[in-house]
SEKOLFI-155022 format. One line per 5 residues: for each residue x, y, z of N, C-alpha, C, O. Coordinates in steps of 0.1 Angstrom, whole numbers, plus 5000, padded with zeros to 4 digits. Layout:
// SEKOLFI-155022
X/Y/Z/X/Y/Z/X/Y/Z/X/Y/Z; ...
//
This chain:
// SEKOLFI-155022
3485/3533/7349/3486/3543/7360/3475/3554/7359/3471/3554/7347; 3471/3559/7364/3462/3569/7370/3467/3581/7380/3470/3579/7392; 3467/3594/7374/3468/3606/7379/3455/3608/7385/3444/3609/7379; 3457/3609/7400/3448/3612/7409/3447/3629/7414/3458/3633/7418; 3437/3637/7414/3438/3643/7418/3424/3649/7423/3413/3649/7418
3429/3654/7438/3415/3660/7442/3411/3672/7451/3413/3674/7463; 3404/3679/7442/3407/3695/7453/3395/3693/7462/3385/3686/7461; 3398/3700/7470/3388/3698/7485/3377/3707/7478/3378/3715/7469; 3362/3701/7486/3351/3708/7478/3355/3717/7495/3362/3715/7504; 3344/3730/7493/3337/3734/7473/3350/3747/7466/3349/3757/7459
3362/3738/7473/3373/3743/7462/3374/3748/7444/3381/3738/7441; 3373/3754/7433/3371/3755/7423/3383/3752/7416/3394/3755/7420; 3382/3745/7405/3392/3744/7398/3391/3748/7389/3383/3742/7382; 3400/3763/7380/3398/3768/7371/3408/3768/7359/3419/3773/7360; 3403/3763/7345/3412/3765/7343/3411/3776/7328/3402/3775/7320
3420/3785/7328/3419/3798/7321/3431/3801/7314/3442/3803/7320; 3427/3800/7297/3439/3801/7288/3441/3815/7284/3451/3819/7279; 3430/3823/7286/3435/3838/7284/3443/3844/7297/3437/3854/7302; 3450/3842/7301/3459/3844/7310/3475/3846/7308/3484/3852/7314; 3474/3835/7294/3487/3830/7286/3485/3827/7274/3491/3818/7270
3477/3834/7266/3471/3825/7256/3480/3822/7240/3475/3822/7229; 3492/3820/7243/3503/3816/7234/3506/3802/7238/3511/3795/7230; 3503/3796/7250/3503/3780/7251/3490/3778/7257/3480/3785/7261; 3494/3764/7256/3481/3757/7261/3484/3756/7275/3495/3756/7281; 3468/3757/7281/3467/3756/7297/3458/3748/7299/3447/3747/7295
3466/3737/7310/3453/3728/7313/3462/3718/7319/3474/3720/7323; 3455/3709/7319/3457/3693/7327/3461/3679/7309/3453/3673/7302; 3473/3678/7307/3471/3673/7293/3483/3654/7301/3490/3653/7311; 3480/3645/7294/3487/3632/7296/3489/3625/7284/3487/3613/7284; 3494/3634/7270/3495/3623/7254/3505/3616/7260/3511/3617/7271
3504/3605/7248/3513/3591/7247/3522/3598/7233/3515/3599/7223; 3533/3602/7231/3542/3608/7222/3542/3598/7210/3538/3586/7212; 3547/3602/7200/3553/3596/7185/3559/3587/7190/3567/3590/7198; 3557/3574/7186/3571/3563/7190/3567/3555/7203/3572/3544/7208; 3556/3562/7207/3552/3558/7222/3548/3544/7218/3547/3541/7207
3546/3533/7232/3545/3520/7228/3532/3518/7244/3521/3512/7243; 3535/3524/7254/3527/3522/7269/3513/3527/7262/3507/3532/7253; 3511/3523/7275/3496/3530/7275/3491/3545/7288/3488/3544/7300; 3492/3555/7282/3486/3564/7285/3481/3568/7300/3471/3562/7302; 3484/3574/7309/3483/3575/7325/3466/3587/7320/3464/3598/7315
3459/3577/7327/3446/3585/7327/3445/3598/7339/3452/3601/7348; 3437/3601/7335/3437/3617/7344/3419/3612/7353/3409/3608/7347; 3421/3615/7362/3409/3617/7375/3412/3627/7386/3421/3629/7393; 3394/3637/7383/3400/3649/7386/3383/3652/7398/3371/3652/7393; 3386/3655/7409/3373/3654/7415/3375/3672/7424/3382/3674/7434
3368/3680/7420/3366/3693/7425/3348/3699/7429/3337/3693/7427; 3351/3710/7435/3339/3720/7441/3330/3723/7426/3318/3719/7425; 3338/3730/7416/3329/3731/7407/3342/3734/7398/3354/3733/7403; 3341/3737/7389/3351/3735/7376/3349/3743/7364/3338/3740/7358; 3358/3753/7359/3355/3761/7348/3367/3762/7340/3379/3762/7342
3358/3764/7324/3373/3760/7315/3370/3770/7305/3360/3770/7297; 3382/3782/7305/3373/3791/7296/3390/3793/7285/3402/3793/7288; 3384/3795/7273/3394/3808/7265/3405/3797/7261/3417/3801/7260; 3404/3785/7259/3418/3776/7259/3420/3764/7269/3425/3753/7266; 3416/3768/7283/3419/3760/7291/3410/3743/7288/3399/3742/7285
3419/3733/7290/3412/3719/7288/3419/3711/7298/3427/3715/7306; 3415/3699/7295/3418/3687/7300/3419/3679/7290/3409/3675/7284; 3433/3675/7287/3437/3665/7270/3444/3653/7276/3454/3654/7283; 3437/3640/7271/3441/3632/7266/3444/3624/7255/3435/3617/7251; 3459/3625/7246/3461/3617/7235/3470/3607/7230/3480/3604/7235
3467/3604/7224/3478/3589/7217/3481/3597/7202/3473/3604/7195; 3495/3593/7199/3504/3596/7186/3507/3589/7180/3508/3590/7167; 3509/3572/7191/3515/3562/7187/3508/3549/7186/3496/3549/7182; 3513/3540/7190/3509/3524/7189/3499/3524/7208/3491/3516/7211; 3504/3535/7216/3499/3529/7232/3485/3536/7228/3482/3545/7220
3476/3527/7241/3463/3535/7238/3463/3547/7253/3467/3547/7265; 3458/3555/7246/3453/3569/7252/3446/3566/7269/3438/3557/7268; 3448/3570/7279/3442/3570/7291/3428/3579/7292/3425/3589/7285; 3420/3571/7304/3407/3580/7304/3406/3596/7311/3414/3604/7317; 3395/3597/7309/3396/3611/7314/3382/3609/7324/3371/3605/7320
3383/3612/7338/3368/3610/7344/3373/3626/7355/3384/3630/7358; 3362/3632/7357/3357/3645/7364/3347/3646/7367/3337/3649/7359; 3345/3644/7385/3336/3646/7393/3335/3659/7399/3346/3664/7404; 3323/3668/7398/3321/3681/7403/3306/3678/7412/3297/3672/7408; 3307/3686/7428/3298/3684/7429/3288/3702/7431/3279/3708/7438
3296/3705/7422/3290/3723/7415/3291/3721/7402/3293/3711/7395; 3288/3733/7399/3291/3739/7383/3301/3731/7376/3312/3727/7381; 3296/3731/7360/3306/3725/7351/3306/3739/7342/3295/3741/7337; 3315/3747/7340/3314/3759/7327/3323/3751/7322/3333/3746/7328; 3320/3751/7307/3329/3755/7294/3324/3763/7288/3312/3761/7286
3334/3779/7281/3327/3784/7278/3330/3784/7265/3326/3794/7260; 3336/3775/7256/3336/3769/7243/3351/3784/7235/3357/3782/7225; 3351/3794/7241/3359/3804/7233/3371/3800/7227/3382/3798/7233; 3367/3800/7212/3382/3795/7203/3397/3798/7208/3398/3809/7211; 3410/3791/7210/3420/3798/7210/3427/3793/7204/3426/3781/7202
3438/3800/7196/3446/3797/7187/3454/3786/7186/3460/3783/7176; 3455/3779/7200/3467/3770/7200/3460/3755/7205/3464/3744/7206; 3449/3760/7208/3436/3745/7213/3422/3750/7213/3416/3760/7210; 3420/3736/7219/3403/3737/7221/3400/3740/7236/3408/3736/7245; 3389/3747/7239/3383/3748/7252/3375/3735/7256/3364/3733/7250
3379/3726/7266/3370/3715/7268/3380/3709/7273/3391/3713/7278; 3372/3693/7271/3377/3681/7272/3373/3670/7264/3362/3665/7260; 3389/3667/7260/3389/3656/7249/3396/3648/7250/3404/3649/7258; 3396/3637/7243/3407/3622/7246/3404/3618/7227/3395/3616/7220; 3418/3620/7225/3417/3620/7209/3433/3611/7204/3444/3610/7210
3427/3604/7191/3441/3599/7182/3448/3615/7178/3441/3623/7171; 3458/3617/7180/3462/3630/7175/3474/3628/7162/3480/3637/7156; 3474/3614/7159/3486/3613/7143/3477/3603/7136/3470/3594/7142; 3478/3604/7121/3475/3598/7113/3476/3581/7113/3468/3572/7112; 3490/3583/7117/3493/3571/7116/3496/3564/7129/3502/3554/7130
3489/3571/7140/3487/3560/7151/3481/3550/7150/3480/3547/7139; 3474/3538/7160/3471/3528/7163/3465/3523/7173/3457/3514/7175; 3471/3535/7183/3465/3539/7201/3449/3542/7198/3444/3551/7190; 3445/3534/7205/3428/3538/7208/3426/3554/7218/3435/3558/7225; 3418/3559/7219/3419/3573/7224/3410/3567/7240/3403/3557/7242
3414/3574/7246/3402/3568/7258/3392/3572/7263/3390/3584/7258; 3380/3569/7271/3367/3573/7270/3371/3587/7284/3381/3590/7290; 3356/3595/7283/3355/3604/7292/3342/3601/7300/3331/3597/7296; 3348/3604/7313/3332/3603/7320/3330/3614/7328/3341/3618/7333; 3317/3622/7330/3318/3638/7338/3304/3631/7345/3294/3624/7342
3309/3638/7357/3294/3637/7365/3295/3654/7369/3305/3660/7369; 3281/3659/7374/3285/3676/7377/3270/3674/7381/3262/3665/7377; 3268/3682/7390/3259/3684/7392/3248/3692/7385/3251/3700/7377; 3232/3690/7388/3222/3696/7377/3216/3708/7383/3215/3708/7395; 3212/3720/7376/3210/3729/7380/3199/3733/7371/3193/3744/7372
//
């Protein structure tokens, strides 16, 4: 399965964890502890796209399912502005998040335009 989503250009999609910055903010689809499926990838097509202070886009695997992809089409700006937050990372990542998983993590693909 595949989470579609798509904001009308040149709509922005922001996402900003200093707003809340005791959880995480963003767009996330893990496969839990115990999980066995495989992971609903995220596809995300906006105006231009900014990820500051926490905010991300996560994809991960815990368990035996493998992790879904992550693809994001911008046909503006890509900001990350990398600022540490206590409870995540600023970006986008698709990662094994347990030791003892087995789930492959899934790839990312970003197209943005060049400036």
């Amino acid at each position: 399965p595949v989470l579609v989503r798509r904001v009308p250009s040149p709509t922005a999609l922001s996402l900003d964890g200093s707003v809340e910055p005791t959880v995480a903010t963003g767009i996330t689809s893990p496969v839990g502890a115990g999980g066995s499926g495989a992971g609903t990838s995220i596809a995300l097509t906006a105006g231009s796209v900014s990820m500051l202070a926490g905010g991300a886009i996560l994809r991960s695997t815990a368990a035996s399912g493998n992790g879904g992809a992550v693809s994001l089409q911008t046909g503006g700006a890509l900001s990350i502005d990398g600022t540490p937050a206590p409870h995540a990372l600023t970006g986008i990542a698709s990662d094994v998040a347990a030791a003892n998983a087995t789930g492959n993590a899934g790839g990312i693909a970003i197209s943005a335009a060049m400036r």
